[in-house]
N, CA, C and O atoms as CSV, one atom per row, in Angstrom:
chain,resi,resn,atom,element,x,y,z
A,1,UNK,N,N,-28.345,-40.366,-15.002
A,1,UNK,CA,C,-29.520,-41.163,-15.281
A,1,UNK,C,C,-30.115,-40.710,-16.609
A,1,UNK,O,O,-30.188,-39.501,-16.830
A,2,UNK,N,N,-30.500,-41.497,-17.412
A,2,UNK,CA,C,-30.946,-41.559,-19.026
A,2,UNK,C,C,-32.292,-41.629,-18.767
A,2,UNK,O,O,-32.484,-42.310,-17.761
A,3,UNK,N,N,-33.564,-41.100,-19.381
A,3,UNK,CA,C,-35.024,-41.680,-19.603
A,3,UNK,C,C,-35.436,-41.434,-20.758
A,3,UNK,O,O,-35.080,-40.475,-21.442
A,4,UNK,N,N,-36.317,-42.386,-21.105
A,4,UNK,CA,C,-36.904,-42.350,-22.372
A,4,UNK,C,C,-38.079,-41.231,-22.411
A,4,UNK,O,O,-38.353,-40.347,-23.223
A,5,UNK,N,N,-38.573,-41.590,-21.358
A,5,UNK,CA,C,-40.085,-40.554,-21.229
A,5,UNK,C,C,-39.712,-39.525,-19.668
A,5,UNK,O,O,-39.105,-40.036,-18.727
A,6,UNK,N,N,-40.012,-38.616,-19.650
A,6,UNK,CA,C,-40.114,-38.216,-18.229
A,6,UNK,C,C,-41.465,-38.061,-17.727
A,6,UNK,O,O,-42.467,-37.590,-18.266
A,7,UNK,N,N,-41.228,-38.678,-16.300
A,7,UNK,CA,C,-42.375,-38.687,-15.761
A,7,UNK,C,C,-43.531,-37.614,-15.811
A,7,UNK,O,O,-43.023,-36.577,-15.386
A,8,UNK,N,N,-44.470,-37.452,-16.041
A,8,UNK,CA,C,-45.439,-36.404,-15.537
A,8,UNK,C,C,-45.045,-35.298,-14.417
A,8,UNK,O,O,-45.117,-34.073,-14.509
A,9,UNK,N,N,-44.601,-36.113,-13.316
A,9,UNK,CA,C,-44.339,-35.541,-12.038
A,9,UNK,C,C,-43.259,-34.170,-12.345
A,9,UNK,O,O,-43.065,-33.279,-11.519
A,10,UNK,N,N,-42.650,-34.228,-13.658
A,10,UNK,CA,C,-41.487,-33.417,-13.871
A,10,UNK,C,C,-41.969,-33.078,-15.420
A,10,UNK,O,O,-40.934,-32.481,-15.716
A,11,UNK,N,N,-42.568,-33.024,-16.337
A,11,UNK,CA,C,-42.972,-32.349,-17.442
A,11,UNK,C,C,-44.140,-32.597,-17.859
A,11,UNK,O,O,-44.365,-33.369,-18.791
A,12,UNK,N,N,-45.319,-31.758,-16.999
A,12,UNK,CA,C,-46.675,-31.703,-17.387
A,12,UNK,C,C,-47.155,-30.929,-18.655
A,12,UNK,O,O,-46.614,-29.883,-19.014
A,13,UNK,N,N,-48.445,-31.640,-19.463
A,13,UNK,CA,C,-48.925,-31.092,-20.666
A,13,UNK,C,C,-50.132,-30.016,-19.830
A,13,UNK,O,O,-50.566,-30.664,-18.878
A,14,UNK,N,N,-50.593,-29.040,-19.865
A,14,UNK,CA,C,-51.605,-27.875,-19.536
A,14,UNK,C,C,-52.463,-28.263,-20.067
A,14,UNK,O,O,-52.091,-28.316,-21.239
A,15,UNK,N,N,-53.521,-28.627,-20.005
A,15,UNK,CA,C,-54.700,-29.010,-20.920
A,15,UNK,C,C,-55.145,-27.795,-21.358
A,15,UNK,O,O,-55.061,-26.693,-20.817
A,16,UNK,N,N,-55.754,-28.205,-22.670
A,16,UNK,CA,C,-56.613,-27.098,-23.390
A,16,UNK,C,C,-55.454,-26.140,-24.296
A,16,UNK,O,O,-55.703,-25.203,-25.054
A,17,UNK,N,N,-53.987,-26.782,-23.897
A,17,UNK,CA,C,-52.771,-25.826,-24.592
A,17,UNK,C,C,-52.113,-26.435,-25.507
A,17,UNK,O,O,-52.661,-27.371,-26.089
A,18,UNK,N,N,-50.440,-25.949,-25.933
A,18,UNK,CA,C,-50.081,-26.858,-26.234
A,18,UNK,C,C,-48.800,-26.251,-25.482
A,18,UNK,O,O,-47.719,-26.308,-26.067
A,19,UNK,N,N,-48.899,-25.536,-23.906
A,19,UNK,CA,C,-47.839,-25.461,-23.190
A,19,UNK,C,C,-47.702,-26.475,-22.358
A,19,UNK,O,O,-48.696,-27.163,-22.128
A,20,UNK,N,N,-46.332,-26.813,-21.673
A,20,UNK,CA,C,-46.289,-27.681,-20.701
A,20,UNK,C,C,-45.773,-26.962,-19.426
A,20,UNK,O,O,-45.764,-25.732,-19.394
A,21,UNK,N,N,-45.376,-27.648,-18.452
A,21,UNK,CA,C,-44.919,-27.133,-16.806
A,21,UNK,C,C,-44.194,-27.474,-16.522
A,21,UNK,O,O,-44.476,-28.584,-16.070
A,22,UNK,N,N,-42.464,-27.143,-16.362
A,22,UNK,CA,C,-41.278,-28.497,-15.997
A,22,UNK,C,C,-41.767,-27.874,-14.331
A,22,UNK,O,O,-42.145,-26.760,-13.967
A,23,UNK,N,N,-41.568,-29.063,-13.649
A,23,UNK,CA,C,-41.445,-29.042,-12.495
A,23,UNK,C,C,-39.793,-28.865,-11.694
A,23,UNK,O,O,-39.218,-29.947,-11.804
A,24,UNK,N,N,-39.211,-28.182,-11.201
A,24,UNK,CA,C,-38.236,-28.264,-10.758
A,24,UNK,C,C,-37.472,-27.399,-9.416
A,24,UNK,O,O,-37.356,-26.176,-9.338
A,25,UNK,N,N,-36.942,-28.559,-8.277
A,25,UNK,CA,C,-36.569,-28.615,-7.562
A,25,UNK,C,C,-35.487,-28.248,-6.839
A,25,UNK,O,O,-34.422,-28.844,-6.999
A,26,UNK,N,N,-35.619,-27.186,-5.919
A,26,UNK,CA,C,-34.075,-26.687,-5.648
A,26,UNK,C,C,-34.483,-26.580,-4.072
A,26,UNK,O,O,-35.590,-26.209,-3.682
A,27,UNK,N,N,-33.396,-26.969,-3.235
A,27,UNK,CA,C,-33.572,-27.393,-2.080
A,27,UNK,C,C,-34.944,-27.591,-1.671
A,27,UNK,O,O,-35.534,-28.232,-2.541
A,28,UNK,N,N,-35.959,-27.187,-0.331
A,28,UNK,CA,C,-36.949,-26.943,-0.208
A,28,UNK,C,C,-38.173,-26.367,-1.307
A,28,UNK,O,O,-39.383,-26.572,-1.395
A,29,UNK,N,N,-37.531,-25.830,-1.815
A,29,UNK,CA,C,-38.475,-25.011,-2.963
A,29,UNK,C,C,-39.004,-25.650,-4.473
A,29,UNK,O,O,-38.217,-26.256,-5.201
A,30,UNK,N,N,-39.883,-25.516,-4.696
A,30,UNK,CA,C,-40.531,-26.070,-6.138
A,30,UNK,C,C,-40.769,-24.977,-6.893
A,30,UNK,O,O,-41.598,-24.139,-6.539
A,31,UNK,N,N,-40.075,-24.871,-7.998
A,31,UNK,CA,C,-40.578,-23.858,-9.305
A,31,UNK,C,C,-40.796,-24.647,-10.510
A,31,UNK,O,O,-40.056,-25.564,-10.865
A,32,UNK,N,N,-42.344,-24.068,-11.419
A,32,UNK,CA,C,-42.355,-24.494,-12.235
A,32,UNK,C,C,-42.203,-22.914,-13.626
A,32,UNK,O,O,-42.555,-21.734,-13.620
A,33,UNK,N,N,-41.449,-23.884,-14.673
A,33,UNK,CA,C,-41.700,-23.209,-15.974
A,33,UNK,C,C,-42.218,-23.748,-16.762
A,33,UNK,O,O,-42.388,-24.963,-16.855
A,34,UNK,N,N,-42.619,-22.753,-17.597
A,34,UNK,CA,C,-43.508,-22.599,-18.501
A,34,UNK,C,C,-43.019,-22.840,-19.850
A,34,UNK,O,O,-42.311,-21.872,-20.126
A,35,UNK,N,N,-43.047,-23.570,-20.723
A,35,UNK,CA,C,-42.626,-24.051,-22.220
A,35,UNK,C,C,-43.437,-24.547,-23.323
A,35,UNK,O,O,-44.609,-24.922,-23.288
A,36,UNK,N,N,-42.755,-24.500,-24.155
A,36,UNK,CA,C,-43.580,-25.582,-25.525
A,36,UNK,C,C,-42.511,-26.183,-26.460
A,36,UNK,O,O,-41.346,-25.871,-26.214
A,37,UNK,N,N,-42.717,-26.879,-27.344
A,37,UNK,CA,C,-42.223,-27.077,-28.483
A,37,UNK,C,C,-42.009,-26.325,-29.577
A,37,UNK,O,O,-43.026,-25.636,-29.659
A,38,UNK,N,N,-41.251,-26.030,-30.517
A,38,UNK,CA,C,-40.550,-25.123,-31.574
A,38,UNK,C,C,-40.512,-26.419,-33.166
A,38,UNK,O,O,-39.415,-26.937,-33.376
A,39,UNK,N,N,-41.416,-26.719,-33.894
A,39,UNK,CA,C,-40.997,-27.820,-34.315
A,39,UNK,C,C,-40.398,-28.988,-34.167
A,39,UNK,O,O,-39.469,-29.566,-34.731
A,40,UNK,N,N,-41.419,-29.314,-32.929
A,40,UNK,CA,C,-40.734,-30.323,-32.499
A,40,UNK,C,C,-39.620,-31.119,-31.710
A,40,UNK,O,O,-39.783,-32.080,-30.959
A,41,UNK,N,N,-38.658,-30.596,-32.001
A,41,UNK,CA,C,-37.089,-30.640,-31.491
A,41,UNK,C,C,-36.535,-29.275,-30.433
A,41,UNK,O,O,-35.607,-29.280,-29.625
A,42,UNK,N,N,-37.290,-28.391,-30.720
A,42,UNK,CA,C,-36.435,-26.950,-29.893
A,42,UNK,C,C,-37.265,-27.032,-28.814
A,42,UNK,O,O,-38.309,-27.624,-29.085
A,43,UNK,N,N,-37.166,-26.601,-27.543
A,43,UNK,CA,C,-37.847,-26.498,-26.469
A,43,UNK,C,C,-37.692,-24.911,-26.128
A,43,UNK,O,O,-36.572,-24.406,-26.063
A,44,UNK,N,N,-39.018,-24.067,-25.890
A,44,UNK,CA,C,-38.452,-22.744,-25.431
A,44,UNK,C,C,-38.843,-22.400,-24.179
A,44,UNK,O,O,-40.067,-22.531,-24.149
A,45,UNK,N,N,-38.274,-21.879,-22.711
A,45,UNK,CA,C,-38.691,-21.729,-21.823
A,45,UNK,C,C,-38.893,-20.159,-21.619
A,45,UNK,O,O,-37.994,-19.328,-21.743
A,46,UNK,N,N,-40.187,-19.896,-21.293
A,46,UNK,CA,C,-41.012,-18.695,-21.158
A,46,UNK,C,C,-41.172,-18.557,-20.039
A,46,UNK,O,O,-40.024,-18.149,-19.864
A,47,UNK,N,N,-41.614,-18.526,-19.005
A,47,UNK,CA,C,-41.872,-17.697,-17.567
A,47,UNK,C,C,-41.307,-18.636,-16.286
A,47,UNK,O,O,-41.661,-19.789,-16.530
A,48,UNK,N,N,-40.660,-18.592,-15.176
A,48,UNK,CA,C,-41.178,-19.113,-14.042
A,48,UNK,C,C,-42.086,-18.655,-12.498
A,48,UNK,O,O,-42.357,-17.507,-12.145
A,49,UNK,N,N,-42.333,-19.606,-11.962
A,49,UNK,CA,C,-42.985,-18.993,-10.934
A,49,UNK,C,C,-42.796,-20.404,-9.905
A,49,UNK,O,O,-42.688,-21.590,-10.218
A,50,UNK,N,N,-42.810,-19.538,-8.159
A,50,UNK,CA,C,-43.239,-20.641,-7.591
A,50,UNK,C,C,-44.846,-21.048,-7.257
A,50,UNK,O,O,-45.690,-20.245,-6.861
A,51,UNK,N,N,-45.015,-22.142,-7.451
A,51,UNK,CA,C,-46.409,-22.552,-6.982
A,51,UNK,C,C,-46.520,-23.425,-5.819
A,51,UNK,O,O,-45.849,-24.431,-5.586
A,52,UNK,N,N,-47.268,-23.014,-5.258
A,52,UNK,CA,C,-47.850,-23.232,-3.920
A,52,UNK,C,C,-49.100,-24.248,-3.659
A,52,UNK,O,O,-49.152,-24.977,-2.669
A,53,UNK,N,N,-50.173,-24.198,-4.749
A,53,UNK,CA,C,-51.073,-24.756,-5.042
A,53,UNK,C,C,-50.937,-25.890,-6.087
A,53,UNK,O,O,-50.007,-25.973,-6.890
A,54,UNK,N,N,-52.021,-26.793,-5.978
A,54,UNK,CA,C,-51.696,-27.827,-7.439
A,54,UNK,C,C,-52.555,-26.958,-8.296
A,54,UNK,O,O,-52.529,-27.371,-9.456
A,55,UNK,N,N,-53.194,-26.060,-8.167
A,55,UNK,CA,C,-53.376,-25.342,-9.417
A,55,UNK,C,C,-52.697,-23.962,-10.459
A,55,UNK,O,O,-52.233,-22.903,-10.038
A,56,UNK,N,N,-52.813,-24.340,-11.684
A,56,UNK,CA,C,-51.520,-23.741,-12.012
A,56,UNK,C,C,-53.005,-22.099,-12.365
A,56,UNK,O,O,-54.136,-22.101,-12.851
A,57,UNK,N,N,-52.097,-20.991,-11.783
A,57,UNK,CA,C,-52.944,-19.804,-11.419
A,57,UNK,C,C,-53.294,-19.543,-13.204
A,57,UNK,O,O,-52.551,-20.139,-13.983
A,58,UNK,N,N,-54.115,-18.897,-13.633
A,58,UNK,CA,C,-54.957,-18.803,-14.645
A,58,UNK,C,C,-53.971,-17.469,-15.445
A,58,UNK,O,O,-53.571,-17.637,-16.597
A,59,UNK,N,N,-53.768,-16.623,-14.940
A,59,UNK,CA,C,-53.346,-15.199,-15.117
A,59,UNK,C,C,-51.685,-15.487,-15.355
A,59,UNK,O,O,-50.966,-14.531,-15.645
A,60,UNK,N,N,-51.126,-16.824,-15.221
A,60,UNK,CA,C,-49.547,-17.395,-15.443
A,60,UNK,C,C,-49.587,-18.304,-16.878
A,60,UNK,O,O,-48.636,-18.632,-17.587
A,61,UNK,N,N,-51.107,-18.604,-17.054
A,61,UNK,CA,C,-50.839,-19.434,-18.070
A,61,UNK,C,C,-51.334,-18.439,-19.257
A,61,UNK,O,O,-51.186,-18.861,-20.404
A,62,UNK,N,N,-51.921,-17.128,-19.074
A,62,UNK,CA,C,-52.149,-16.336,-20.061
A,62,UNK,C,C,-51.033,-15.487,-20.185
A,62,UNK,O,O,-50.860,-14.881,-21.243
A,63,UNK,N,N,-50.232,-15.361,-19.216
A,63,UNK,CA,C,-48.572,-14.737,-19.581
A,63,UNK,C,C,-48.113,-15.577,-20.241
A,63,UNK,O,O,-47.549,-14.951,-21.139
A,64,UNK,N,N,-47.915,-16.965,-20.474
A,64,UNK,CA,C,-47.117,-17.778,-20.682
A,64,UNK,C,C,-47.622,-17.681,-22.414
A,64,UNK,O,O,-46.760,-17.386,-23.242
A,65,UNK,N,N,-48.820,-17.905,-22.788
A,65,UNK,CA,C,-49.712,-17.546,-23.975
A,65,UNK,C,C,-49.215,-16.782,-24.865
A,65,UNK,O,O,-48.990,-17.072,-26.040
A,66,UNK,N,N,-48.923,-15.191,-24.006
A,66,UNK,CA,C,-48.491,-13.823,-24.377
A,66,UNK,C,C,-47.732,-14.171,-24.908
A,66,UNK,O,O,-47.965,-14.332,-26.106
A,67,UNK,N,N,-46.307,-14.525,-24.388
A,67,UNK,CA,C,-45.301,-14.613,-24.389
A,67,UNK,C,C,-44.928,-16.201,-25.512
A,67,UNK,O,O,-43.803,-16.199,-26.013
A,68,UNK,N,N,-45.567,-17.055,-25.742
A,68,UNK,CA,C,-45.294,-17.498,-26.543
A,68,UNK,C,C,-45.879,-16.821,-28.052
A,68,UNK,O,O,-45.401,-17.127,-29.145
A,69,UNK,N,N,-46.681,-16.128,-27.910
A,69,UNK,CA,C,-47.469,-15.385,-29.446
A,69,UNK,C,C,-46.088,-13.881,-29.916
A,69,UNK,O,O,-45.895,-13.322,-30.996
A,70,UNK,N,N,-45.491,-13.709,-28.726
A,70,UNK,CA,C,-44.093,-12.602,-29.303
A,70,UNK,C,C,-43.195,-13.428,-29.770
A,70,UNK,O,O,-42.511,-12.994,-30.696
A,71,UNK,N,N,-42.914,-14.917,-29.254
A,71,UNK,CA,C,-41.803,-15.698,-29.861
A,71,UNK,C,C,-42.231,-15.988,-31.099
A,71,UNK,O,O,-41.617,-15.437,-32.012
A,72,UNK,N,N,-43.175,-16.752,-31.396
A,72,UNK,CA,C,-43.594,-16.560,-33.408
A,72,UNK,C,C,-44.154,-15.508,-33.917
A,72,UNK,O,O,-44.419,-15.655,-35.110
A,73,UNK,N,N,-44.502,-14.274,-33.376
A,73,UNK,CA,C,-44.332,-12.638,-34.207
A,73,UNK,C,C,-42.971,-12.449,-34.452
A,73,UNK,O,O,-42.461,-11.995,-35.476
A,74,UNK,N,N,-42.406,-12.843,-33.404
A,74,UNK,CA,C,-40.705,-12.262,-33.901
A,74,UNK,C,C,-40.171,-12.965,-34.450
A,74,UNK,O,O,-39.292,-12.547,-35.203
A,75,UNK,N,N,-40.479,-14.662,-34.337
A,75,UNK,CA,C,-39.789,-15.365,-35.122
A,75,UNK,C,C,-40.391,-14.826,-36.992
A,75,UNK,O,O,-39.584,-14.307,-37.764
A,76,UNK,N,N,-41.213,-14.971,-37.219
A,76,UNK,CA,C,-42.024,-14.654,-38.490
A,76,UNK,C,C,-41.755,-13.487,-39.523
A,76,UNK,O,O,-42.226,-13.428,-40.659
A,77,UNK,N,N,-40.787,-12.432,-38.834
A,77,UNK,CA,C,-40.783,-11.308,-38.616
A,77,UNK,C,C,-39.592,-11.471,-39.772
A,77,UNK,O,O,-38.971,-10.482,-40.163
């Protein structure tokens, strides 16, 4: 199956960021990761976790933060 856009339900924007959340599905279980854009075209995936709640925990999206601020120190570097 081809899509032009993917649904929300499977690649959420984080408000207030410019990370997103893939949603993804493996038997019973839901894990989401944590990503952004690289100019546009590169996608980099930074943390997962399972979530339990529709809220994404506060202390995952400041790892995710972290961890994108070492990918452009090191990229820069």
């Amino acid at each position: 199956m081809e899509l032009d856009v993917i649904p929300e339900k499977y690649f959420k924007h984080l408000e207030g960021t410019n990370l997103y959340e893939v949603r993804i599905r493996v038997g019973t279980n839901i894990y989401r990761v944590f990503t952004f854009f690289d100019q546009e075209n590169l996608v980099i995936l930074l943390h997962g976790i399972t979530k339990k709640t529709q809220r994404t925990p506060p202390k995952e999206i400041e790892k995710a933060k972290r961890l994108q601020k070492e990918y452009y120190d090191g990229k820069n570097k």
